[in-house]
C-alpha positions in Angstrom: -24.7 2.5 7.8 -24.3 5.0 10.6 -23.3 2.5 12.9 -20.3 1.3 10.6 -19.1 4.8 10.2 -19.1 5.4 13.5 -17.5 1.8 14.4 -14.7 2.9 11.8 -14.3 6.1 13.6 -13.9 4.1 17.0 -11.3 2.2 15.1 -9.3 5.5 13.7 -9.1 7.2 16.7 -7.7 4.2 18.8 -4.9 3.5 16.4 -4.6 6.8 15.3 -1.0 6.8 15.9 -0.2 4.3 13.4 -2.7 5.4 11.0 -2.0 8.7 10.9 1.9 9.3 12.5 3.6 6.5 10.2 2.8 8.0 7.2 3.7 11.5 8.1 6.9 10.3 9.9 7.9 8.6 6.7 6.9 11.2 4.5 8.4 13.9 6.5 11.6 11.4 7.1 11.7 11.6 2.8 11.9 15.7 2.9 14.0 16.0 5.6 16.2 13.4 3.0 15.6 15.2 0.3 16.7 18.7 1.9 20.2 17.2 3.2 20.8 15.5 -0.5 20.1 19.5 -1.7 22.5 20.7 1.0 25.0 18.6 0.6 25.1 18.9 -3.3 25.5 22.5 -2.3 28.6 22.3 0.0 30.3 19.7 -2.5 29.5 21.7 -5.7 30.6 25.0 -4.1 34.3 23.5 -3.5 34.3 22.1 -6.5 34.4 22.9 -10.4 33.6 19.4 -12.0 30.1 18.6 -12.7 28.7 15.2 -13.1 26.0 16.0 -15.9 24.2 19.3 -16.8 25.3 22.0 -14.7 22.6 24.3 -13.7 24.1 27.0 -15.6 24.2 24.7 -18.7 20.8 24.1 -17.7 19.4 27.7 -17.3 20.8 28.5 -20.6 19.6 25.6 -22.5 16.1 24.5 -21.5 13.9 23.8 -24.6 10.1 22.3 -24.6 11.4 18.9 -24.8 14.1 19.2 -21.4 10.4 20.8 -19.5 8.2 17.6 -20.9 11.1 15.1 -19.3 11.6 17.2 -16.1 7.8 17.1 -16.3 7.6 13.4 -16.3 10.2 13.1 -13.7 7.8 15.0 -11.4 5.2 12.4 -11.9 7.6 9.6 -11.3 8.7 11.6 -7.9 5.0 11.5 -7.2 4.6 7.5 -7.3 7.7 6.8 -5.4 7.0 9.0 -2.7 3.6 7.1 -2.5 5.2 4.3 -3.2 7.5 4.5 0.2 4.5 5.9 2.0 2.9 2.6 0.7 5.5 0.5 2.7 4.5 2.1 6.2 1.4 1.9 5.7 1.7 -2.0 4.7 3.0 -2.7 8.0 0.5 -0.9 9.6 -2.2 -2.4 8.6 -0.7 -6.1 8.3 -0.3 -5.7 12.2 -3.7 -3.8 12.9 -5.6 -6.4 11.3 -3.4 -9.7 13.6 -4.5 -7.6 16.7 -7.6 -6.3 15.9 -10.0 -9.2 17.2 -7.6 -10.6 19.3 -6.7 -7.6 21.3 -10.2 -7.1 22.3 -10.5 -10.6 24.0 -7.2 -10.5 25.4 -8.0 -7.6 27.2 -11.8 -8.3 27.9 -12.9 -5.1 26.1 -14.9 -7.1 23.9 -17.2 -7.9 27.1 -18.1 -4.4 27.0 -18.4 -4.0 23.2 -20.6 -7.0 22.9 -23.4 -5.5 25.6 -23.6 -2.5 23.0 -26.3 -3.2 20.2 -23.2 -3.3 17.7 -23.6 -6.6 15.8 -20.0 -8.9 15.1 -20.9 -8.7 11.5 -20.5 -4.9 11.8 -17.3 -4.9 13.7 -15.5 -7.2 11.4 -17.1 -5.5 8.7 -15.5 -2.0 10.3 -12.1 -3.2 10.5 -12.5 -4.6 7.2 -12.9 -1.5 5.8 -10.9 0.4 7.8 -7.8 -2.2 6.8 -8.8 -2.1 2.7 -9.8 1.6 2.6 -9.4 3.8 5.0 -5.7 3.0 6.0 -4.8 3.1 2.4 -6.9 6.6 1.5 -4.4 8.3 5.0 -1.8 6.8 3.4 -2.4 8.6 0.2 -3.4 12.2 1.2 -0.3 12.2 3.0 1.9 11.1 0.5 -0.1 13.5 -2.0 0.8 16.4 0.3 4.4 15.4 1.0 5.2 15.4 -3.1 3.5 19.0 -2.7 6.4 19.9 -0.4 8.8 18.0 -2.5 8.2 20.5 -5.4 8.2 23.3 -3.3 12.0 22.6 -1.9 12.4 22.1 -5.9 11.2 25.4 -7.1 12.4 27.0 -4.0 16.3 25.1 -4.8 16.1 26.1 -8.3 14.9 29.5 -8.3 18.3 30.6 -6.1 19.9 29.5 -8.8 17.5 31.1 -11.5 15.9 28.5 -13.2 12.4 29.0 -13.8 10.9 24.8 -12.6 7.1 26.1 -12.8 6.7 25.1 -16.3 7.9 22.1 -16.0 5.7 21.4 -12.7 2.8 22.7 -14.3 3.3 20.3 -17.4 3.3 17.8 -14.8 -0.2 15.5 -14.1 -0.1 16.0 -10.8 -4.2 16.1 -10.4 -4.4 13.1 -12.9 -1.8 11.5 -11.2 -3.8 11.8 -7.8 -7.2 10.6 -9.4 -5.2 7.4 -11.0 -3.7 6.5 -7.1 -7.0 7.1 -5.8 -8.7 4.8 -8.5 -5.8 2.0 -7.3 -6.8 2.2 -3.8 -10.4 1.4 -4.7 -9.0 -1.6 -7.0 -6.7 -2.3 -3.9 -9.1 -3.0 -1.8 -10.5 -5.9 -4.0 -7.4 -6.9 -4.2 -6.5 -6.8 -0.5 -9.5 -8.8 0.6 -7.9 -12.2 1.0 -5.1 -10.9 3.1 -7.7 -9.3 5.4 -10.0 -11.8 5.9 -7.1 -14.8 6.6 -5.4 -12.4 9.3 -8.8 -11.6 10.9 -9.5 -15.1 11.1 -6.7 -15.9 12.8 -7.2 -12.8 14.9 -10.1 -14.3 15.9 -8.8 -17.8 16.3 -5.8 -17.7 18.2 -5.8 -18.0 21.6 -2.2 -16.6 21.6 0.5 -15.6 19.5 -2.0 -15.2 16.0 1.5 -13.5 14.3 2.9 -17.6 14.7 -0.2 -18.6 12.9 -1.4 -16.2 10.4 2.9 -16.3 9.0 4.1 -19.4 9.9 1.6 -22.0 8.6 1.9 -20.8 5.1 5.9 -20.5 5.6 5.8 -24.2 6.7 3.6 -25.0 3.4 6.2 -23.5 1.5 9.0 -25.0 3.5 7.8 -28.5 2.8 6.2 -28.5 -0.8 10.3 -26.9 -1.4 11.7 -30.5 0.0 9.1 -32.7 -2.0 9.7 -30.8 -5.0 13.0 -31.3 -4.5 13.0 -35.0 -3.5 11.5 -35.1 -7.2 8.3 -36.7 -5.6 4.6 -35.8 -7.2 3.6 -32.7 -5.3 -0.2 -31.4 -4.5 1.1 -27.8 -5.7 2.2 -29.2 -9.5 -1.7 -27.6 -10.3 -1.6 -24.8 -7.9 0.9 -22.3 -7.1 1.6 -22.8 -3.8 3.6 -19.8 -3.5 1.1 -17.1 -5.3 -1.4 -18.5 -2.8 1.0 -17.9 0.2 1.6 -14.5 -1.2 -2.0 -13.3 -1.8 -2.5 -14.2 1.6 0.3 -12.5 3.2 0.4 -9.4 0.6 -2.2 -8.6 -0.7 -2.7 -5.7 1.3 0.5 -4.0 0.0 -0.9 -1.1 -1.9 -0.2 -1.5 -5.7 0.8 -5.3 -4.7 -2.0 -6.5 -7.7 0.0 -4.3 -10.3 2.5 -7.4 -11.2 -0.9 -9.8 -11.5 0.1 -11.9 -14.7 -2.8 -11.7 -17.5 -5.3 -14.6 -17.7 -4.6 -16.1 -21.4 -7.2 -14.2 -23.8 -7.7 -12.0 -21.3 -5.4 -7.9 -21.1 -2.2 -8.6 -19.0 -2.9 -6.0 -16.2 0.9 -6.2 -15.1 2.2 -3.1 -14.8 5.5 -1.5 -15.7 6.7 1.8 -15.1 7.4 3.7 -18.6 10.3 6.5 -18.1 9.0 7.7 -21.5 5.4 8.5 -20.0 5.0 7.3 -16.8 1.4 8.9 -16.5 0.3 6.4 -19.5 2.2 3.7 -16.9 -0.9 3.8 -14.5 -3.8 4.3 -16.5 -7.4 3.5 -15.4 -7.1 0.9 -18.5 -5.0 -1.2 -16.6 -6.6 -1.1 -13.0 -10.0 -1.9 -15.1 -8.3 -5.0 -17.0 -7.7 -6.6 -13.5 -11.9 -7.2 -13.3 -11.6 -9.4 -16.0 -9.1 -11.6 -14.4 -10.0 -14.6 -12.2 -7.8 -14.5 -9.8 -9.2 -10.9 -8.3 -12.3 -12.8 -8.3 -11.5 -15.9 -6.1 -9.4 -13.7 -3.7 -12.9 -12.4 -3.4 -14.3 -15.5 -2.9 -12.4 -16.4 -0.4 -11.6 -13.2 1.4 -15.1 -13.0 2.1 -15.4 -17.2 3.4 -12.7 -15.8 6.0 -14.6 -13.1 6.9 -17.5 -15.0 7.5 -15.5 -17.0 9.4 -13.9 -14.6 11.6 -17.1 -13.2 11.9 -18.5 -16.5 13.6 -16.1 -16.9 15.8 -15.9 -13.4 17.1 -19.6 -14.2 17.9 -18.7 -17.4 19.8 -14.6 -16.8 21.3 -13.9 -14.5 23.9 -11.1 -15.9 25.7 -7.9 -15.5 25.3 -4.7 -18.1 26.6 -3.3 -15.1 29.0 
């Protein structure tokens, strides 16, 4: 166990520029955004004397329990979207780290050196496993988390000048339970993400060159050709299976929240997910993470995440060379 925390420590600190920088350059990118939106309302509303809405004045005046409970919910909607765009970096992030991450090492013969350590390839794989389904993901989060932070303090800062009172309405907000709920879906997430990981460590650990080609383009080409025998009207394989939720799962299922559109399993809770502007705390509720572990397909993404580790895990044991 101390060996795989310190193997997903190697891994953070040599890529700690797209773990770490992307999601703060994103998230600050949002509330440098945000500020110029808030400056530019300024400048427009200040030569100008129709309002599009409430004015704040109007809205100073005539603030009653119900107005805080919506501005309250709009909070916790501001929350998930700026984890939600943070969610996008770090998608990227990770969908490269995990092409490279075998395949750098043989191209440039580090793994020589790694291999003469008493580090096992089950471990390594197992690290940037991890690392791609957790640890990426959990960054990701705790940046976003403390962006919104700032977000509210431009808000009560904005606000206040123009003396309306916003901390009831942030403090009727769920920001804590909204925290613990995106933590929770990271930790489903990472189920979730497992066959995505294990098909682009494979072919990480395949590919002699070019694994991007292989790991996006085969299932591409599937897609491309069971199109033009559906469309010839001849029997295809895929009538049974759906070709394109398979391609998906494989490409993104590493895209956090990417399981929240799962369909329901017939007899069995629909864990889609939908966001509510009435409550949109109630939207993401542990009930509806849960309800995905009753559903087969998290199940044989398992399955078969797992087969590809073991795979990549073999042939990281018995490839070293690279085509360059």
């Amino acid at each position: 166990m101390k060996t795989l925390a310190l193997l997903i420590k190697r891994e953070y600190w040599e890529h700690r520029g797209g773990f770490l920088w992307t999601p703060v350059w994103i998230a600050g990118a949002m509330l440098v955004f945000t500020l110029i939106g808030i400056l530019t309302t300024e400048v427009v509303s200040s030569g100008v004397t129709i309002n599009v809405g409430p004015s704040l004045d109007m809205l100073r005046s005539s603030l009653d329990a119900n107005d805080i409970a919506q501005a309250a919910n709009a909070f916790d909607l501001a929350q998930i979207t700026v984890a939600g765009m943070v969610g996008v970096g770090v998608f990227f992030v990770t969908f490269f780290y995990l092409l490279g991450a075998l395949y750098d090492d043989r191209r440039d013969r580090s793994v020589l050196f790694w291999k003469s350590l008493p580090v096992t390839d089950a471990s390594t794989v197992a690290s940037k496993a991890l690392t791609a389904m957790l640890l990426v993901p959990l960054i990701g989060l705790a940046t976003a988390t403390l962006a919104y932070l700032g977000f509210v303090l431009i808000i009560v800062a904005w606000t206040g000048l123009h003396g309306i009172n916003a901390l009831p309405a942030i403090l009727a907000a769920h920001t804590i339970g909204m925290f613990l709920r995106l933590f929770l879906l990271v930790a489903v997430g990472a189920l979730w993400a497992l066959p995505t990981v294990g098909w682009l460590l494979f072919w990480s650990a395949w590919a002699r060159s070019k694994p991007f080609l292989w790991a996006v383009v085969l299932p591409v080409v599937v897609l491309v050709m069971d199109s033009w025998v559906g469309a010839l009207g001849a029997h295809r394989i895929g009538d049974d299976l759906n070709l394109a939720g398979l391609c998906g799962r494989l490409l993104f299922s590493i895209m956090p929240g990417s399981w929240m559109r799962a369909a329901g399993v017939s007899g069995l809770p629909d864990v889609s997910i939908g966001i509510d502007d009435e409550h949109v705390l109630a939207s993401v509720g542990p009930g509806k993470a849960l309800a995905l572990f009753t559903t087969p397909d998290l199940w044989i993404g398992v399955a078969g995440g797992l087969a590809l580790l073991a795979a990549a895990t073999w042939l990281r044991r018995r490839r070293i060379e690279t085509a360059v």
